[in-house]
PyMOL Python script that loads the backbone (N, CA, C, O; Angstrom):
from pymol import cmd

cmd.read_pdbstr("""\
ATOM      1  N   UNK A   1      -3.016 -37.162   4.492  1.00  0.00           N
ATOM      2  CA  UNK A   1      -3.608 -36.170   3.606  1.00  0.00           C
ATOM      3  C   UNK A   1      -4.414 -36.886   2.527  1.00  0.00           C
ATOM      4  O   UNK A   1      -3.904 -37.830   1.924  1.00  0.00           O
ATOM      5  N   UNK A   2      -5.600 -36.493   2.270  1.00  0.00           N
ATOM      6  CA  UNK A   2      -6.565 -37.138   0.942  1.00  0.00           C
ATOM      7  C   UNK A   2      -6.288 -36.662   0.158  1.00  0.00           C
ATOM      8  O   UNK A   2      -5.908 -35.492   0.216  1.00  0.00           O
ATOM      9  N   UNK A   3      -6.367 -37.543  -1.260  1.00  0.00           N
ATOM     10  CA  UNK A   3      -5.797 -36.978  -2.577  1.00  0.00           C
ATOM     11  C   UNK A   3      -7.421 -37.169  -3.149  1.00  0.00           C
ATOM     12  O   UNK A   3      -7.322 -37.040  -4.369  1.00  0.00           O
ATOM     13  N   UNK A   4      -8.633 -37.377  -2.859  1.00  0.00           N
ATOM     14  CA  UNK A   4      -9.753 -37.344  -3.181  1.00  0.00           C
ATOM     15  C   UNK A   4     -10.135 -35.814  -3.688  1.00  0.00           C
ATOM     16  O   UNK A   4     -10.006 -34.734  -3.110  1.00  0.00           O
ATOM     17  N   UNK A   5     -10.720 -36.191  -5.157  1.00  0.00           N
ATOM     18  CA  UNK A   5     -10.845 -34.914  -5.889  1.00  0.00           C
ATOM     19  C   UNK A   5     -12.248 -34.433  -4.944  1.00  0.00           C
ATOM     20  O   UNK A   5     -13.099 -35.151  -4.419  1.00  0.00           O
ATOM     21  N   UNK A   6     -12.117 -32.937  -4.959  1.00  0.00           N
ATOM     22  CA  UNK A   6     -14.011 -32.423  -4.379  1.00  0.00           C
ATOM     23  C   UNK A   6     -14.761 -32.438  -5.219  1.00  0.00           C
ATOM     24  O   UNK A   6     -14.780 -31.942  -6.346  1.00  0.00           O
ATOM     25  N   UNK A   7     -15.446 -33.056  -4.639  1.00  0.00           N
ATOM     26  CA  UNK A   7     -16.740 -33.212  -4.940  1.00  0.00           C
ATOM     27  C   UNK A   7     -17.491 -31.767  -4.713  1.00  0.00           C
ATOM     28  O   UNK A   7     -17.149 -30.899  -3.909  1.00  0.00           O
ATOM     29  N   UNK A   8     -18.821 -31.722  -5.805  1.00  0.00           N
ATOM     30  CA  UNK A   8     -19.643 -30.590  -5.402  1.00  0.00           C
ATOM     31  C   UNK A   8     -20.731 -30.882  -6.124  1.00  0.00           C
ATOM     32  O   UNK A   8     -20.946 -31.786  -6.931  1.00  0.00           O
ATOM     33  N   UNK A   9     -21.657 -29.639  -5.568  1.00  0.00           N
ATOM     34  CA  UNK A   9     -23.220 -29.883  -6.701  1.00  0.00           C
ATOM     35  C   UNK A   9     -23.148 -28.886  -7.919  1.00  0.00           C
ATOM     36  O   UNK A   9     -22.227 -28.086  -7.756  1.00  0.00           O
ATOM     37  N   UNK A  10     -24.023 -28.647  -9.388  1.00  0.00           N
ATOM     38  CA  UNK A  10     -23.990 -27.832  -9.888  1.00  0.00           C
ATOM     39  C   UNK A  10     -25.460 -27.969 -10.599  1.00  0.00           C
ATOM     40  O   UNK A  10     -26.103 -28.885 -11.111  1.00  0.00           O
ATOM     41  N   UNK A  11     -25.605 -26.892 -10.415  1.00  0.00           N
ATOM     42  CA  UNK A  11     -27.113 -27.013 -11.113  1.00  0.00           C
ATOM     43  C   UNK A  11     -26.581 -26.329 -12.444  1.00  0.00           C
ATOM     44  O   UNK A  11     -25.662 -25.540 -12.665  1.00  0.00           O
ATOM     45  N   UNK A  12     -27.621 -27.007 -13.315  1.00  0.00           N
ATOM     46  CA  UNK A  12     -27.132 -26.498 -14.943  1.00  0.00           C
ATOM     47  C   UNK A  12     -28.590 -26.204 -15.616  1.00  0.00           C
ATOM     48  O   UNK A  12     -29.689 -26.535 -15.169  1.00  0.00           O
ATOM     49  N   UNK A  13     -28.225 -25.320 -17.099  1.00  0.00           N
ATOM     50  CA  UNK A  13     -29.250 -25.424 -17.980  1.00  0.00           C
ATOM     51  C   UNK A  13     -29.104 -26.084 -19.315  1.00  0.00           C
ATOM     52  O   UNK A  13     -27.978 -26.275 -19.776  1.00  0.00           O
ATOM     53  N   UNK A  14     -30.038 -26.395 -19.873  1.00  0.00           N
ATOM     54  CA  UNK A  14     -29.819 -26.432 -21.456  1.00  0.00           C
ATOM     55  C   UNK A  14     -29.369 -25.539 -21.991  1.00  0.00           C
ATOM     56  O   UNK A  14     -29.823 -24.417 -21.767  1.00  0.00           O
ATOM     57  N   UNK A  15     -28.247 -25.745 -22.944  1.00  0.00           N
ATOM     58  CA  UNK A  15     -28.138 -24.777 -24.453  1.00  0.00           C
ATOM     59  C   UNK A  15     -28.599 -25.248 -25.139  1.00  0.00           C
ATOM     60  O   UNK A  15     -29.264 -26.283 -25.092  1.00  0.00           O
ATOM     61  N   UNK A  16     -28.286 -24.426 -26.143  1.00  0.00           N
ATOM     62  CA  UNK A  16     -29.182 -24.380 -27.909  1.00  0.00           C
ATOM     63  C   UNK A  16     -29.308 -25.571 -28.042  1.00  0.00           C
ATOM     64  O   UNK A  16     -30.419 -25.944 -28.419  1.00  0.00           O
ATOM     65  N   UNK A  17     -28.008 -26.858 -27.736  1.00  0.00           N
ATOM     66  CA  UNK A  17     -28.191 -27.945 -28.651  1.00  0.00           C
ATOM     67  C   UNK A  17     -28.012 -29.042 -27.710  1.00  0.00           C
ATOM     68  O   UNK A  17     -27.220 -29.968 -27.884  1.00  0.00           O
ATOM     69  N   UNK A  18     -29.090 -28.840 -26.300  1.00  0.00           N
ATOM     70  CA  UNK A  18     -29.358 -29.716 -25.887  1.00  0.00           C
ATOM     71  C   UNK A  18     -28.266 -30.264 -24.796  1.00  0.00           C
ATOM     72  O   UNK A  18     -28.489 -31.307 -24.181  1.00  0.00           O
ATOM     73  N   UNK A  19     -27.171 -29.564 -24.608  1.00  0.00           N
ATOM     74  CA  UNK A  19     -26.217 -29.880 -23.447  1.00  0.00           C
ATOM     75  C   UNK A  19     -26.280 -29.584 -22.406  1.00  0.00           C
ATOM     76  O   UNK A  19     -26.216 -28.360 -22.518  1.00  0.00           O
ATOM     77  N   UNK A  20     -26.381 -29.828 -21.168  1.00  0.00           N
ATOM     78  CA  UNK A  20     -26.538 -29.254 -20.160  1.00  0.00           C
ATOM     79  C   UNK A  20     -24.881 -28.131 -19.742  1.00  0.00           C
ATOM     80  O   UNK A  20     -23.669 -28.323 -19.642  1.00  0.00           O
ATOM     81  N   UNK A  21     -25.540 -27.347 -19.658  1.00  0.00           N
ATOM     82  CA  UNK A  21     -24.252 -26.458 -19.515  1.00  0.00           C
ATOM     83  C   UNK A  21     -24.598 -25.672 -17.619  1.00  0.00           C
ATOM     84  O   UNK A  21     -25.680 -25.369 -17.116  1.00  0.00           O
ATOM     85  N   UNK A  22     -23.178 -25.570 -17.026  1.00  0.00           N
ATOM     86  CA  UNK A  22     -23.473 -25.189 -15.466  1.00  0.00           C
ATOM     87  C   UNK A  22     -23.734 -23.744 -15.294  1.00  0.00           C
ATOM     88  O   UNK A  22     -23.301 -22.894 -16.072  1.00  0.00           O
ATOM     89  N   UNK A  23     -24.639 -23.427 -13.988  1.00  0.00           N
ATOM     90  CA  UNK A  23     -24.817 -22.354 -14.374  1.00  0.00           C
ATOM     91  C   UNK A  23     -24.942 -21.473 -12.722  1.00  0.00           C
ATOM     92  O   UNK A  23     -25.051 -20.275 -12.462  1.00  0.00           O
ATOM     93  N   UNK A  24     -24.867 -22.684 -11.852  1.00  0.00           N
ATOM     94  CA  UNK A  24     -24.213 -22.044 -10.325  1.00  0.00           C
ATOM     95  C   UNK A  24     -23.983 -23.574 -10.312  1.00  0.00           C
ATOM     96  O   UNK A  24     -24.364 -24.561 -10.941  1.00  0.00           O
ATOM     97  N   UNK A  25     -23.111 -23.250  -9.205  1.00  0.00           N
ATOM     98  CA  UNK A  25     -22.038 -24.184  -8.605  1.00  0.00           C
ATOM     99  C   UNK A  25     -21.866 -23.948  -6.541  1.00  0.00           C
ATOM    100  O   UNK A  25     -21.843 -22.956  -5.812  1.00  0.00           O
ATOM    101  N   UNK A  26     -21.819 -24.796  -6.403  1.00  0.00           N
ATOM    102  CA  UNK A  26     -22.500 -25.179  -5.090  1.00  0.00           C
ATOM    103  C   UNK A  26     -21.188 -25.950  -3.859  1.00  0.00           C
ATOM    104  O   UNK A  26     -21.206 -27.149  -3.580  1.00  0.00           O
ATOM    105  N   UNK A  27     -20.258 -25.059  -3.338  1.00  0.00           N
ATOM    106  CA  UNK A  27     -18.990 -25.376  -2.482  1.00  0.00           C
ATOM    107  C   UNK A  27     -19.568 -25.436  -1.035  1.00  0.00           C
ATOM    108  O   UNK A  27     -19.954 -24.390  -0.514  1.00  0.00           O
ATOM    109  N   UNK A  28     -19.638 -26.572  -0.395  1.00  0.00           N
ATOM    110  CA  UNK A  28     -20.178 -26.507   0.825  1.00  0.00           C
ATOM    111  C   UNK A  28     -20.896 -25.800   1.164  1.00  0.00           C
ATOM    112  O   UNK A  28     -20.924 -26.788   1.899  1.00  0.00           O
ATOM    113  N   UNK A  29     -21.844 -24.786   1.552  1.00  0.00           N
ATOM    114  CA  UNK A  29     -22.731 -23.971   1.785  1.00  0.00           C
ATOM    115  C   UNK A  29     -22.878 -22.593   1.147  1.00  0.00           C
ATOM    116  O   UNK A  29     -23.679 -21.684   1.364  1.00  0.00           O
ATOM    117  N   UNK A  30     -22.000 -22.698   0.413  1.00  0.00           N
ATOM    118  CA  UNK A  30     -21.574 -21.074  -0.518  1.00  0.00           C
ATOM    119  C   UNK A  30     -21.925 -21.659  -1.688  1.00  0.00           C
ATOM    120  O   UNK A  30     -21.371 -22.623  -2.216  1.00  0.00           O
ATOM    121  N   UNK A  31     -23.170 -20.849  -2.207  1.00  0.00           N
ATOM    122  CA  UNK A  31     -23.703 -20.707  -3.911  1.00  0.00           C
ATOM    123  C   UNK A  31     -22.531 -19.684  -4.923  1.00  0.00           C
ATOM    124  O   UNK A  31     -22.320 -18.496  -4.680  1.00  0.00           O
ATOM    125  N   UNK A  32     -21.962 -20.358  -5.911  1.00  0.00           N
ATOM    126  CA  UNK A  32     -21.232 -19.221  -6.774  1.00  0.00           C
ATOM    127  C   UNK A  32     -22.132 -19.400  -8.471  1.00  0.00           C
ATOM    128  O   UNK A  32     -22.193 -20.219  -9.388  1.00  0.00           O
ATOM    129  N   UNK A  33     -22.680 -18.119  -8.120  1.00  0.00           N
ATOM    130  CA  UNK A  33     -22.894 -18.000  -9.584  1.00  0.00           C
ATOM    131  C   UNK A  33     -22.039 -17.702 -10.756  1.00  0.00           C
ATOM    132  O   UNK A  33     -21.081 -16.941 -10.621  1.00  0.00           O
ATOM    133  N   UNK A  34     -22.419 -18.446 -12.313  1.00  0.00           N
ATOM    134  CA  UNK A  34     -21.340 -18.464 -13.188  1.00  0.00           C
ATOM    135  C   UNK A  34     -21.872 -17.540 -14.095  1.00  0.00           C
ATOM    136  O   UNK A  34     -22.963 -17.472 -14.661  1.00  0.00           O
ATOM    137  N   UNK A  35     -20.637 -16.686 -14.112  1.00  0.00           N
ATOM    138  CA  UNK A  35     -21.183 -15.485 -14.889  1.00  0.00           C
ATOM    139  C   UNK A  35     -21.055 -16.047 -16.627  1.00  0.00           C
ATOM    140  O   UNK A  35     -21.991 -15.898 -17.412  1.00  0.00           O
ATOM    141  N   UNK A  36     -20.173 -16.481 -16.887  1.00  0.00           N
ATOM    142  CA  UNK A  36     -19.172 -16.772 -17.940  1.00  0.00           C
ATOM    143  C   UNK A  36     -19.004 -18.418 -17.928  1.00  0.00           C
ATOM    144  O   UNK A  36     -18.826 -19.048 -16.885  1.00  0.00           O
ATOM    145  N   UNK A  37     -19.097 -19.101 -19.410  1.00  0.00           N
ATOM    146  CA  UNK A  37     -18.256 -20.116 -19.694  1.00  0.00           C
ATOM    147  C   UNK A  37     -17.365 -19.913 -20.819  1.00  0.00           C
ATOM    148  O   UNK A  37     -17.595 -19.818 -22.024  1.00  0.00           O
ATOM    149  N   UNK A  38     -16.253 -19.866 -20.119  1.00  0.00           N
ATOM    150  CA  UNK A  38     -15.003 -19.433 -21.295  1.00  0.00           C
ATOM    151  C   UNK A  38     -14.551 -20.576 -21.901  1.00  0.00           C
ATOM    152  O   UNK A  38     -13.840 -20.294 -22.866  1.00  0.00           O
ATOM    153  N   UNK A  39     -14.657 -21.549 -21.754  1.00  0.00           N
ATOM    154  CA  UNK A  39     -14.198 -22.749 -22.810  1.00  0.00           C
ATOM    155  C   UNK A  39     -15.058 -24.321 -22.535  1.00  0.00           C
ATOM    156  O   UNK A  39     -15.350 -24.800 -21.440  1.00  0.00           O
ATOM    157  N   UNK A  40     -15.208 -24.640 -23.282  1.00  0.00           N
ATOM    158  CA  UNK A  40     -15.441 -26.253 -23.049  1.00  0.00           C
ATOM    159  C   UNK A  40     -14.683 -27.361 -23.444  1.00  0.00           C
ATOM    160  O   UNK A  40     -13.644 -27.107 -24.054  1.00  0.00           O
ATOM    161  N   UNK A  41     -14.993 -28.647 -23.214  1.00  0.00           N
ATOM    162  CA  UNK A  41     -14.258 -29.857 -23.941  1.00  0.00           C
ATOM    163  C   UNK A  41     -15.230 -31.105 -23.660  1.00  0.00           C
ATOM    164  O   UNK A  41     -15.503 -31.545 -22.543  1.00  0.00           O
ATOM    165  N   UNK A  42     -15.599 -31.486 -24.631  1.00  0.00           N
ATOM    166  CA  UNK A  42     -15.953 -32.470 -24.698  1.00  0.00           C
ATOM    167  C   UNK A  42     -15.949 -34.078 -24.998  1.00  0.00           C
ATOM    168  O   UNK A  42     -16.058 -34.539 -26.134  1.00  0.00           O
ATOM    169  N   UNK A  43     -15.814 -34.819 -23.880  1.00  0.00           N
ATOM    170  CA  UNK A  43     -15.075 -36.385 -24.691  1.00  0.00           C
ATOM    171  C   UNK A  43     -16.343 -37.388 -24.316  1.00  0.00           C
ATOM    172  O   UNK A  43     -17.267 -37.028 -23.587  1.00  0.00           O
ATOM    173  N   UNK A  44     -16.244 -38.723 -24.935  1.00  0.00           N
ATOM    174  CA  UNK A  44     -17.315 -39.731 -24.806  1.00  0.00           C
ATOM    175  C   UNK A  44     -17.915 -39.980 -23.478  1.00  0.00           C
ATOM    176  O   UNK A  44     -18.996 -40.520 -23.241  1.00  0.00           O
ATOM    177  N   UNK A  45     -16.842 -39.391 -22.455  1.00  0.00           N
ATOM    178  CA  UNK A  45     -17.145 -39.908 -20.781  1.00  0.00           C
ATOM    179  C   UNK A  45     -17.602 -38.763 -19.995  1.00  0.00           C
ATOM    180  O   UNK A  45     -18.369 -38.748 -19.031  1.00  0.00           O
ATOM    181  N   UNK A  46     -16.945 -37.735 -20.626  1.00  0.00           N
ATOM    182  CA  UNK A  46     -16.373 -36.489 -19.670  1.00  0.00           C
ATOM    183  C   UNK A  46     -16.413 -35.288 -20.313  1.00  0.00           C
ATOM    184  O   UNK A  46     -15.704 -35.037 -21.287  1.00  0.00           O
ATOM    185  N   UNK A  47     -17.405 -34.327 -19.706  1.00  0.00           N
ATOM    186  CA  UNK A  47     -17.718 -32.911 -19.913  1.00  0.00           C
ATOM    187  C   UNK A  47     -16.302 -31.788 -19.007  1.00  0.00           C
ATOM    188  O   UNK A  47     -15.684 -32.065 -17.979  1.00  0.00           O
ATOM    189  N   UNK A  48     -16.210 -30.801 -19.704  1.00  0.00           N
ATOM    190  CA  UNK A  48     -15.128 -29.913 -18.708  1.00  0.00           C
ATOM    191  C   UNK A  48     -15.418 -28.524 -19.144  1.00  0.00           C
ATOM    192  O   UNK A  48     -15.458 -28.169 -20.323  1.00  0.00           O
ATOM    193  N   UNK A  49     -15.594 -27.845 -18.225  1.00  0.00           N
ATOM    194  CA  UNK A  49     -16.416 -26.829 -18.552  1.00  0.00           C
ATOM    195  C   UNK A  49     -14.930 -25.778 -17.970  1.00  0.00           C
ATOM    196  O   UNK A  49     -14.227 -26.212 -17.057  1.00  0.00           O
ATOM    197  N   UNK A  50     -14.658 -24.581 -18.553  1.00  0.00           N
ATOM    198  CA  UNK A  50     -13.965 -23.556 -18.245  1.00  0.00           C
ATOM    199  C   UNK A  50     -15.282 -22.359 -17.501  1.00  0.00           C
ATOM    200  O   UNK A  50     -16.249 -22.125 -18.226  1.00  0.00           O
ATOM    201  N   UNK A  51     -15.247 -21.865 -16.484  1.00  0.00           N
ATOM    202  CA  UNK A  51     -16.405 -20.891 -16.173  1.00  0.00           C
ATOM    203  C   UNK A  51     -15.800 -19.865 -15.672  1.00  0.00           C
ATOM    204  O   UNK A  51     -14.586 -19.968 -15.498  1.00  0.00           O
ATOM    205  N   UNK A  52     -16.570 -18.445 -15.263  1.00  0.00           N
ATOM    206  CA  UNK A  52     -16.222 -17.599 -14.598  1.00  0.00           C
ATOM    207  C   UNK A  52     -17.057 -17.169 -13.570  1.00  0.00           C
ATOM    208  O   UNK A  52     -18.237 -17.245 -13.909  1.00  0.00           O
ATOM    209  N   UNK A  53     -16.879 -16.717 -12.367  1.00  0.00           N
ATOM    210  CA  UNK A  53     -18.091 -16.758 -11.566  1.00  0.00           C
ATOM    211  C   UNK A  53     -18.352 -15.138 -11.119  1.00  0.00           C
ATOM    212  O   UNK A  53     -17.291 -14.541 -10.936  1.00  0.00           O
ATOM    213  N   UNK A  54     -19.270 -14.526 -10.963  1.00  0.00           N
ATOM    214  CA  UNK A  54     -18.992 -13.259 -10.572  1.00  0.00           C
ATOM    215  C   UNK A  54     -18.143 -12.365  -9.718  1.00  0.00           C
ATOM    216  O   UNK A  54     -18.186 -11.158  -9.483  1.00  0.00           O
ATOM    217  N   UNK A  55     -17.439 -13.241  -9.368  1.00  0.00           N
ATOM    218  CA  UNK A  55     -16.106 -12.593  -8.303  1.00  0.00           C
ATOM    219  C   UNK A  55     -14.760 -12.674  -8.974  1.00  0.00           C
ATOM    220  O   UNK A  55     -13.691 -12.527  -8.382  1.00  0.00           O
ATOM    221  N   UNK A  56     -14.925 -12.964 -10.480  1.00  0.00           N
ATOM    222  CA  UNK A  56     -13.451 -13.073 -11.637  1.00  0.00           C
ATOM    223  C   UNK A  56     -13.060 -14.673 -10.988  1.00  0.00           C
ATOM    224  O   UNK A  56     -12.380 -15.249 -11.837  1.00  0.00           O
ATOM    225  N   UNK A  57     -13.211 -15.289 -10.135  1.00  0.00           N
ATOM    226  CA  UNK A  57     -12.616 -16.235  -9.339  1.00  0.00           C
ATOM    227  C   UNK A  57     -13.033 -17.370 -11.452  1.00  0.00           C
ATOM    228  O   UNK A  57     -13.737 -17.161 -12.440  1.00  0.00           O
ATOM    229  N   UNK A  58     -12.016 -18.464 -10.983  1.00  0.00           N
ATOM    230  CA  UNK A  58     -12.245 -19.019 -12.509  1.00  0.00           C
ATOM    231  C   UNK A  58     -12.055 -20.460 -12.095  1.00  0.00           C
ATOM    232  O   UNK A  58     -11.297 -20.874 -11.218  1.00  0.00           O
ATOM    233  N   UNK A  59     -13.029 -21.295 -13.023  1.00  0.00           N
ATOM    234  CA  UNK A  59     -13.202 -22.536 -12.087  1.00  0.00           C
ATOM    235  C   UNK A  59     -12.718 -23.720 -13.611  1.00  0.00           C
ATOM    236  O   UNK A  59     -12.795 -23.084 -14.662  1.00  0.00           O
ATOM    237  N   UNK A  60     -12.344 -24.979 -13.791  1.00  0.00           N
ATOM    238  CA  UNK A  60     -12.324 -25.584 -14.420  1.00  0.00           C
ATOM    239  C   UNK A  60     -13.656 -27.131 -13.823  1.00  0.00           C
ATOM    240  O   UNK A  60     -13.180 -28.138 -13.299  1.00  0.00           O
ATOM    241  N   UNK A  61     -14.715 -27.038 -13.974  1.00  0.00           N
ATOM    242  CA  UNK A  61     -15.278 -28.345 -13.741  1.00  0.00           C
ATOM    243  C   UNK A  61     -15.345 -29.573 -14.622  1.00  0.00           C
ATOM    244  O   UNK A  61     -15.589 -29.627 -15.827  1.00  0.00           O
ATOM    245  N   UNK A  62     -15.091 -30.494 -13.815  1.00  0.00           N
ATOM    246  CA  UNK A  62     -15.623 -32.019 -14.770  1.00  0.00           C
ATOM    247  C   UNK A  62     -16.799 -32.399 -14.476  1.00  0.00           C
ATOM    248  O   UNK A  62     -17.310 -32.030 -13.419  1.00  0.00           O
ATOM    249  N   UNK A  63     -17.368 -33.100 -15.235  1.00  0.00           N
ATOM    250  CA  UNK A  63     -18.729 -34.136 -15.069  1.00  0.00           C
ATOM    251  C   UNK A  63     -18.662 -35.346 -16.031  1.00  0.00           C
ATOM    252  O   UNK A  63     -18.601 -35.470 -17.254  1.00  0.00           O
ATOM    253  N   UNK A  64     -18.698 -36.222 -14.926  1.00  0.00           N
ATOM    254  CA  UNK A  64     -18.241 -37.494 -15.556  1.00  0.00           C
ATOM    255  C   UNK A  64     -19.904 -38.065 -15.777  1.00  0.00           C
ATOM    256  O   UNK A  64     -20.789 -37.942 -14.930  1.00  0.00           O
ATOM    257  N   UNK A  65     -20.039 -38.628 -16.960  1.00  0.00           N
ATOM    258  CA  UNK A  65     -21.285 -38.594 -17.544  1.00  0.00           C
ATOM    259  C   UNK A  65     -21.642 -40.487 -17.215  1.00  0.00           C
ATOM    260  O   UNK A  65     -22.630 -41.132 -17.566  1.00  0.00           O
ATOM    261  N   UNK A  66     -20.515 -40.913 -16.496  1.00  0.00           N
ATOM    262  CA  UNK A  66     -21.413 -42.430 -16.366  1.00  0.00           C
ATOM    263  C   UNK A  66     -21.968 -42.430 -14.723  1.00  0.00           C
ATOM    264  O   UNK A  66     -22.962 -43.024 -14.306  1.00  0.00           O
ATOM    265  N   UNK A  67     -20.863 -41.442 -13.806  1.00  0.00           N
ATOM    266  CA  UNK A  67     -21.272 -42.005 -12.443  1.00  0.00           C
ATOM    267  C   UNK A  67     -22.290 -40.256 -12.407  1.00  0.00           C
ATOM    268  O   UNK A  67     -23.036 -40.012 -11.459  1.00  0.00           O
ATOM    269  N   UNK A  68     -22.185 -39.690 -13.072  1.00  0.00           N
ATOM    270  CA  UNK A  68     -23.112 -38.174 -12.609  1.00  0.00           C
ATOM    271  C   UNK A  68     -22.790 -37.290 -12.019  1.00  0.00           C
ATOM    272  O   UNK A  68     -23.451 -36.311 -11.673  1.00  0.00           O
ATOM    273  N   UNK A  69     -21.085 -37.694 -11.730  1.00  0.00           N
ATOM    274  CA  UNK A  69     -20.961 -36.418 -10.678  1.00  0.00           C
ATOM    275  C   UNK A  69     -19.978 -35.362 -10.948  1.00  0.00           C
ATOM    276  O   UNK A  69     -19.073 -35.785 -11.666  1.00  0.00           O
ATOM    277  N   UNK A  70     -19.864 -34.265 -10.650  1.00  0.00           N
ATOM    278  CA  UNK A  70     -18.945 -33.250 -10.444  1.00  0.00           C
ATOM    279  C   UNK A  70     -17.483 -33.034  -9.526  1.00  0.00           C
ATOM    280  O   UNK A  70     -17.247 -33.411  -8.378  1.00  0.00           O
ATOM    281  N   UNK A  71     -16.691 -32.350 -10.401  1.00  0.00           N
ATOM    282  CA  UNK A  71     -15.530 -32.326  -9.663  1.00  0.00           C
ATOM    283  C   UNK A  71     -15.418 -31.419 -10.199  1.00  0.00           C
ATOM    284  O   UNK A  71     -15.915 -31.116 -11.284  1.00  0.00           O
ATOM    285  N   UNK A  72     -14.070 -30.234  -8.865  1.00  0.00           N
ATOM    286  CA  UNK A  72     -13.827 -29.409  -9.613  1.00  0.00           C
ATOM    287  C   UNK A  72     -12.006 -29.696  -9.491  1.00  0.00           C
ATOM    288  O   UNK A  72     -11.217 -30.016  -8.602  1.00  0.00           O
ATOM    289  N   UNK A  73     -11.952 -29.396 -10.808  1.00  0.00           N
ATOM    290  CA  UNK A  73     -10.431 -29.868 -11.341  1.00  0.00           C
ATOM    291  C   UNK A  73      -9.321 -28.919 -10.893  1.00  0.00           C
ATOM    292  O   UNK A  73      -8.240 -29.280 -10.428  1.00  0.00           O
ATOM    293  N   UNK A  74      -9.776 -27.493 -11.116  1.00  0.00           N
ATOM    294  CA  UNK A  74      -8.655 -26.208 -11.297  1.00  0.00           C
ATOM    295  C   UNK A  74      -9.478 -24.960 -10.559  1.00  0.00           C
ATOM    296  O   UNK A  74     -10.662 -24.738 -10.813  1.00  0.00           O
ATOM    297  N   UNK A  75      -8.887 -24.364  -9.843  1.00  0.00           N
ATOM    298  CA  UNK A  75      -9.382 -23.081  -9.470  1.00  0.00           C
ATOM    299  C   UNK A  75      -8.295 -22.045  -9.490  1.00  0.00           C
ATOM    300  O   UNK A  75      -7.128 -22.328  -9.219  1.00  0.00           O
ATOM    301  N   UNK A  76      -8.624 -21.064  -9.756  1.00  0.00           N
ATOM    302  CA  UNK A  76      -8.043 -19.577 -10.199  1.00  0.00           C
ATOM    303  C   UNK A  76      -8.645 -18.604  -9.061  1.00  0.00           C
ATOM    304  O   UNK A  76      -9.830 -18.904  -8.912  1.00  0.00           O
ATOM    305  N   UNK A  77      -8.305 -17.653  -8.286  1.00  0.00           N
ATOM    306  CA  UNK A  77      -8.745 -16.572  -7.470  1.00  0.00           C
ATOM    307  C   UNK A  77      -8.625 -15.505  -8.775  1.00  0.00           C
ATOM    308  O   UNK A  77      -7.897 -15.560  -9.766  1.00  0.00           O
ATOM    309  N   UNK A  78      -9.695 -14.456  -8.347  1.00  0.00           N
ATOM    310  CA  UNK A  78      -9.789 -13.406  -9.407  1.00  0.00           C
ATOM    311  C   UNK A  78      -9.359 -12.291  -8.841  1.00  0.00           C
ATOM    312  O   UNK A  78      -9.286 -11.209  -9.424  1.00  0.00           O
ATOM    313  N   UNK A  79      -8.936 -12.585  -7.223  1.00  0.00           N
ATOM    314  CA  UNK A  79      -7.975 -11.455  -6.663  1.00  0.00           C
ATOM    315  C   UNK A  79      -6.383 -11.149  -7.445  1.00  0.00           C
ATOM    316  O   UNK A  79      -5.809 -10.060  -7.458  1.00  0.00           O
ATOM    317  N   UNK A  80      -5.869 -12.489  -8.095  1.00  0.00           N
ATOM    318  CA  UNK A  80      -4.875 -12.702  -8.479  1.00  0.00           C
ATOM    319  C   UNK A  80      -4.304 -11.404  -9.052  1.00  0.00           C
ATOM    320  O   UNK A  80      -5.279 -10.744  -9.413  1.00  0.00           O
ATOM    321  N   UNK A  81      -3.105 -10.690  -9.318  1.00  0.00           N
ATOM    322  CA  UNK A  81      -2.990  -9.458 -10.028  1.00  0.00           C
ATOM    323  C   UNK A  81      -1.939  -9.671 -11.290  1.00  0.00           C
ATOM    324  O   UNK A  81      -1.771  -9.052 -12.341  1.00  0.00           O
ATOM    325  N   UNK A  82      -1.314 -10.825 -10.706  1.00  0.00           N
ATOM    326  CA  UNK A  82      -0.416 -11.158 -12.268  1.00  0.00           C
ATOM    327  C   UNK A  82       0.862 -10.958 -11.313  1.00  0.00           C
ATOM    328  O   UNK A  82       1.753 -11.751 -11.618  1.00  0.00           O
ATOM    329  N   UNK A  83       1.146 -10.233 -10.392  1.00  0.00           N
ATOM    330  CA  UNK A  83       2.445  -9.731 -10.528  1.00  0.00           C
ATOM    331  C   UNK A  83       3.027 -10.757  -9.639  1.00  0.00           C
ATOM    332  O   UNK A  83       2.343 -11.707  -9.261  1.00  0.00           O
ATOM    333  N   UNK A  84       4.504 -10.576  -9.221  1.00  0.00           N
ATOM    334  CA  UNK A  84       5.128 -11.605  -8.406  1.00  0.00           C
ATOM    335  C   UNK A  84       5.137 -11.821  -7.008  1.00  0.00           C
ATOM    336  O   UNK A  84       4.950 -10.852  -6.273  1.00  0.00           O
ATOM    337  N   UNK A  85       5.249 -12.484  -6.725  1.00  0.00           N
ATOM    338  CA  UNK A  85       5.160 -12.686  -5.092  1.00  0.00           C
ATOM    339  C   UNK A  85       6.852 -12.382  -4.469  1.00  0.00           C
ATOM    340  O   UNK A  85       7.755 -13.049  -4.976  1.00  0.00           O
ATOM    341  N   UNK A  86       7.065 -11.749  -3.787  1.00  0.00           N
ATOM    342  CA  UNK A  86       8.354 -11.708  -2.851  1.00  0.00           C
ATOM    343  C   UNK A  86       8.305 -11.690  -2.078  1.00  0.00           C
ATOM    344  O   UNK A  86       7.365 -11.440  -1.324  1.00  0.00           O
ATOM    345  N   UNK A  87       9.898 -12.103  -1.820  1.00  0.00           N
ATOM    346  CA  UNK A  87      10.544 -12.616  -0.444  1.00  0.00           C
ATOM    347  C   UNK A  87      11.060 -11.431   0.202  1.00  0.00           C
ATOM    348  O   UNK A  87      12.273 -11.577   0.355  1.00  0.00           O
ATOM    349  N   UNK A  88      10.661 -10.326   0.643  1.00  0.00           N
ATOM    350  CA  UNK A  88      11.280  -9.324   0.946  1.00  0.00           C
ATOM    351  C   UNK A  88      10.524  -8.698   1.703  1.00  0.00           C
ATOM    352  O   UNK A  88      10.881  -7.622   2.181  1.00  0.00           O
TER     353      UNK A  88
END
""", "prot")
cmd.dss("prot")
cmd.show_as("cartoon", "prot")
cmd.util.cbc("prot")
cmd.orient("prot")
């Protein structure tokens, strides 16, 4: 089994102050557009973007700012309903 994070593409835009912020995101042949960026973080190496994509689905990406590339860290389904799963 590979423990290799995925890789993906993301095309981004500028904001106000010059950051490139993502703005579709690119999973093997499926385009997801980002409706929403609900949080960011920013460190000397490494961008992490919180997004939302039009299907509620919720993505956490990195971009590591020395080698250029994207990963996506965390994914959320927006089918999710909250409630519990059983064994019954």
């Amino acid at each position: 089994m590979s423990t290799a994070p995925l890789t993906l593409r993301v095309e981004c835009d500028a904001d106000y102050q010059g950051e490139e912020t993502p703005r579709r995101i690119f999973l093997a042949d499926k385009a997801i557009e980002i409706e929403d960026v609900i949080d960011r973080w920013l460190a000397p190496e490494y961008r992490y973007f919180k997004v939302r994509a039009g299907d509620n689905d919720i993505y956490i990406l990195r971009h590591d700012l020395l080698t250029q590339r994207w990963e996506l860290t965390m994914f959320q389904s927006g089918k999710y309903d909250g409630s519990r799963l059983s064994s019954s």
